[in-house]
N, CA and C atoms as a LAMMPS dump frame, in Angstrom:
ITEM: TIMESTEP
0
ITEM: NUMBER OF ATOMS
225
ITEM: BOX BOUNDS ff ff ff
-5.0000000000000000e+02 5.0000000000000000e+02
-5.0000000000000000e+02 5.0000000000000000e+02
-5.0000000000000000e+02 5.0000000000000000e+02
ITEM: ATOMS id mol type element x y z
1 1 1 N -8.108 421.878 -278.103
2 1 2 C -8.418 420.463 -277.976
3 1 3 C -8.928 419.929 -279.298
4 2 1 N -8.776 418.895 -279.826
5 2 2 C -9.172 418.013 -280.765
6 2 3 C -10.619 417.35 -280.732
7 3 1 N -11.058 417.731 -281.943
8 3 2 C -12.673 417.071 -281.809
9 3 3 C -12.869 415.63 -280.734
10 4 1 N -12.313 414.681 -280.068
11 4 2 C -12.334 413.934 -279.733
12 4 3 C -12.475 414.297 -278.174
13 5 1 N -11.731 415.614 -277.687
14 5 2 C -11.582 415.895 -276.446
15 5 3 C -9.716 415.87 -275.758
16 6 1 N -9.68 415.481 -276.937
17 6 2 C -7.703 415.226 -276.443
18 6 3 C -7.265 415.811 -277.254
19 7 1 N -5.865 416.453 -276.444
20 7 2 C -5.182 417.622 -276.605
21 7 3 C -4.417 417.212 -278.024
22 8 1 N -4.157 418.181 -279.013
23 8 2 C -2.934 417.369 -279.926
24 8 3 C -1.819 418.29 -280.261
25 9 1 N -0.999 417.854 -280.557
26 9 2 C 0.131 418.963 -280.845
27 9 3 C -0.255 420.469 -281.436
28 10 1 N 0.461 421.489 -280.684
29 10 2 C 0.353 422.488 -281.43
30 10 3 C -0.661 423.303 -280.513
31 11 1 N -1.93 422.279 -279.673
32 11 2 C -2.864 422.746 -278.95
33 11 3 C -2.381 424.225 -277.857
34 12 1 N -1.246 424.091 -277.106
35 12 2 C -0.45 424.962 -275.86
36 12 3 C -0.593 426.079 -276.42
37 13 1 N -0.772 426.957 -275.636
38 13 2 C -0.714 428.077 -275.808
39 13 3 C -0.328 428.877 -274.144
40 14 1 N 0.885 429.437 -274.415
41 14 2 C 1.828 429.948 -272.886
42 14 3 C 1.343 431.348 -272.788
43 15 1 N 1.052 431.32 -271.499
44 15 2 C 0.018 432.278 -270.73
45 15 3 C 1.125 433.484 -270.645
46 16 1 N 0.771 434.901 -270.727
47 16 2 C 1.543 436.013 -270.747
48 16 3 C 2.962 435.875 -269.822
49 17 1 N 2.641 435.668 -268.666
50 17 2 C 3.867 435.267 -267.414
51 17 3 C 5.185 434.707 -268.045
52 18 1 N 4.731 432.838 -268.685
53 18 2 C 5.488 432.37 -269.582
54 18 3 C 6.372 432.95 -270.565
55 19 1 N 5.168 433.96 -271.163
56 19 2 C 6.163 434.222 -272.589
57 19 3 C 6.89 435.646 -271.881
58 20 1 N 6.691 436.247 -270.793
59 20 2 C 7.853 437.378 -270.699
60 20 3 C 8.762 437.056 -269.962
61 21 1 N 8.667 435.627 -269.118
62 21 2 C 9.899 435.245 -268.37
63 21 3 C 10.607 434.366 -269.464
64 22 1 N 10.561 433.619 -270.611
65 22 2 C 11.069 433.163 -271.436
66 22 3 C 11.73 434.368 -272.21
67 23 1 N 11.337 435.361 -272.546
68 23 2 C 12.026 436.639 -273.596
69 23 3 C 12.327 437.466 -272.417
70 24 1 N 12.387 437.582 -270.876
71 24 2 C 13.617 437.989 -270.436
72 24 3 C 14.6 437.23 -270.406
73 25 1 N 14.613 435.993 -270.215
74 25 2 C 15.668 435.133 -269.893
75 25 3 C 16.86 435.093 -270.966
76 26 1 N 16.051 435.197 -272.367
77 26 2 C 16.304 435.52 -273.523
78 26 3 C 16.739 436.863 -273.587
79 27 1 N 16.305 437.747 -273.286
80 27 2 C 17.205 439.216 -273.212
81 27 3 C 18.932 439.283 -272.589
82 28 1 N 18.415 438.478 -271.233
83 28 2 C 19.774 438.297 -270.293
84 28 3 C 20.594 437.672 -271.158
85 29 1 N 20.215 436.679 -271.527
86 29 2 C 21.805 436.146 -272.564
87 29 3 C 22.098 436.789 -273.788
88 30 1 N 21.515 437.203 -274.299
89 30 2 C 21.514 438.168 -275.618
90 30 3 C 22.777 439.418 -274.929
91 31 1 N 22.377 439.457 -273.589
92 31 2 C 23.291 441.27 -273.595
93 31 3 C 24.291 440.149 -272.652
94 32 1 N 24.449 439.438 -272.419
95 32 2 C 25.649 438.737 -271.819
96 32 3 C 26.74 438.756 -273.153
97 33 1 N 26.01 437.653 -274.218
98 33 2 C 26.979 437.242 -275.132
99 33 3 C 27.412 439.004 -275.803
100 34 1 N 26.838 439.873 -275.98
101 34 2 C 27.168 441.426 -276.663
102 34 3 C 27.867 441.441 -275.578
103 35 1 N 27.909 441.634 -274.44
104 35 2 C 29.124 442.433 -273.751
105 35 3 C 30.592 441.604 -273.984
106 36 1 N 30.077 440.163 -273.98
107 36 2 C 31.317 439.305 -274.198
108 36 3 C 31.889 439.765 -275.728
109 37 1 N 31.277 440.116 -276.581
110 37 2 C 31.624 440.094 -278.073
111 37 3 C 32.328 441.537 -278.013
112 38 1 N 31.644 442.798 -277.332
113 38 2 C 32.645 443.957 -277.374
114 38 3 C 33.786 443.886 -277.001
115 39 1 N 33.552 443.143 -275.643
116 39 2 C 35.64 443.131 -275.013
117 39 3 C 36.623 442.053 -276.035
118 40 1 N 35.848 441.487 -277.057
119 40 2 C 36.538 440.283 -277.379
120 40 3 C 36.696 441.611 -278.856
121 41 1 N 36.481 442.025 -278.955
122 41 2 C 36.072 443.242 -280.561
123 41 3 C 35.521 442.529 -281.61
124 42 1 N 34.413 441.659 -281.06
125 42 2 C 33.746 441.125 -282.613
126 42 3 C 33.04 441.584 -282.872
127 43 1 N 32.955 442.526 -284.025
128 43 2 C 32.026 443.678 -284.251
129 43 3 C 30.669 443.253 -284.887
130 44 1 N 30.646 441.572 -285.526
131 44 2 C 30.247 441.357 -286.398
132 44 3 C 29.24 440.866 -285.666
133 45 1 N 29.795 440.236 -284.516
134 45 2 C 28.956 439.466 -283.793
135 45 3 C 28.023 440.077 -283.047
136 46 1 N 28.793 441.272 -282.304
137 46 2 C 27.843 442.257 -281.319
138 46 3 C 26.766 442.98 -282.685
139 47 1 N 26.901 442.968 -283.234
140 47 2 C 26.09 443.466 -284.557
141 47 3 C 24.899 442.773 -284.842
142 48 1 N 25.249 441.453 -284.724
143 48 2 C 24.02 439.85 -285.011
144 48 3 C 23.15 440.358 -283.506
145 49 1 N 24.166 440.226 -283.04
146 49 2 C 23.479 440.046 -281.2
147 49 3 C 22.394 441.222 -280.969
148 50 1 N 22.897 442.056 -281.527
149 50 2 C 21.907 443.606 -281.458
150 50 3 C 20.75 443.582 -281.95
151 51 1 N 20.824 442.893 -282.943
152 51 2 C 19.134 442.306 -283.741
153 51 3 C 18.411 441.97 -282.808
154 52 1 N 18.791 440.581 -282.551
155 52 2 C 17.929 440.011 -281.148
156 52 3 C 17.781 440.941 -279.909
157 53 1 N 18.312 441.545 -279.635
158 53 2 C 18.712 442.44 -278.355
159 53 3 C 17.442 443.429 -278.543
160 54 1 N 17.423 444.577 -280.522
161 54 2 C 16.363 445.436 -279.962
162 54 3 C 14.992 444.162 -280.098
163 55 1 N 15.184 443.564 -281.232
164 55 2 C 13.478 442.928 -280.875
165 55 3 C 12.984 442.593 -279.834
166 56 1 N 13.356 441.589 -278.85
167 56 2 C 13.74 441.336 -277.358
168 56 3 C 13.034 442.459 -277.053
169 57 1 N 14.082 443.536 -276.845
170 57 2 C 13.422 444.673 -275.994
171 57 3 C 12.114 445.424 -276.249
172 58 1 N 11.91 445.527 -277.759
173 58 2 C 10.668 446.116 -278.329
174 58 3 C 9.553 444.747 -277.715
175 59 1 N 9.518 443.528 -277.849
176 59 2 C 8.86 442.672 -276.657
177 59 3 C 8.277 442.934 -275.774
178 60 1 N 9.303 442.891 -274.676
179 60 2 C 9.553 443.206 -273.591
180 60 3 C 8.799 444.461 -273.232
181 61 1 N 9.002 445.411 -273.833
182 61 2 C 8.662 446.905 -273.485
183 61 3 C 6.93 446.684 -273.912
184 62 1 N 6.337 446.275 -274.799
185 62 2 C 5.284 445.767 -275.628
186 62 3 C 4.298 445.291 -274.611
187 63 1 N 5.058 444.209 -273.78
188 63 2 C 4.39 443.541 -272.915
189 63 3 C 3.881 444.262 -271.068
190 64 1 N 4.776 445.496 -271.641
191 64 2 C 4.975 446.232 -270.464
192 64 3 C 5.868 446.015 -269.508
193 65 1 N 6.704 445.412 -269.518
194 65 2 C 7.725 445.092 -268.647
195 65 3 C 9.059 446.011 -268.595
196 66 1 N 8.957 446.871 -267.484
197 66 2 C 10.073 447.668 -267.153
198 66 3 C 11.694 447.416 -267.043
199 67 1 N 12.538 448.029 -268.283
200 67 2 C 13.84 447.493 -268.232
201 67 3 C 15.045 448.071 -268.199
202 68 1 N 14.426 448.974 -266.822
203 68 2 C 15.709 450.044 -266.534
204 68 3 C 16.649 449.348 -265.815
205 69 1 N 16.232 448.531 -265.081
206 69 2 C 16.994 447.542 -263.788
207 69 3 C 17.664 446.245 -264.492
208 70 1 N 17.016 445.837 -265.637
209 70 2 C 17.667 444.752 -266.667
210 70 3 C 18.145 444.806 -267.494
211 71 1 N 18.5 446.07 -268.166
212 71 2 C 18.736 446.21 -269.359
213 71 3 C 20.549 447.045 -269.19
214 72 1 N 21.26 446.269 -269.455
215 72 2 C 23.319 446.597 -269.173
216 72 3 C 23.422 447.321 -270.333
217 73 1 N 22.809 446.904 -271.652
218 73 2 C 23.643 447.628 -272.851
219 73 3 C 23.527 449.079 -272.876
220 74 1 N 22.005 448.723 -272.766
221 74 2 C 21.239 450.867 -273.068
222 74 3 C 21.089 450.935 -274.163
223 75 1 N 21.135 450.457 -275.456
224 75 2 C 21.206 450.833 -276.155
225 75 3 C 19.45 450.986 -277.297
């Protein structure tokens, strides 16, 4: 909050729940678009996608969130 008592930009701050249902949601499309990029053979792309994919998961795992049941690539 702002010396005044009112909120100002920047103030939010997203409560644990938030930020691991936002970086799963974010995981799910990350290994959507990689599976789409292997059958399509863009190597370059499933390559980009993999970046996001382990950080994501190093996240994820960080936060404690189990991702045997969510996780398609394996990798």
């Amino acid at each position: 909050m702002g010396i005044d008592g009112g909120e100002k930009a920047g103030d939010y701050m997203p409560n644990g729940a938030e930020i691991i249902k936002e970086a799963l949601n974010d995981f799910q499309k990350v290994q959507k678009r990689m599976l789409l990029a292997k059958e399509e053979n863009a190597v370059r792309t499933y390559a980009d996608l993999k970046d996001d994919y382990v950080s994501l998961k190093a996240l994820l795992t960080s936060l404690g969130v189990n991702l045997t049941e969510v996780d398609k690539i394996k990798e």
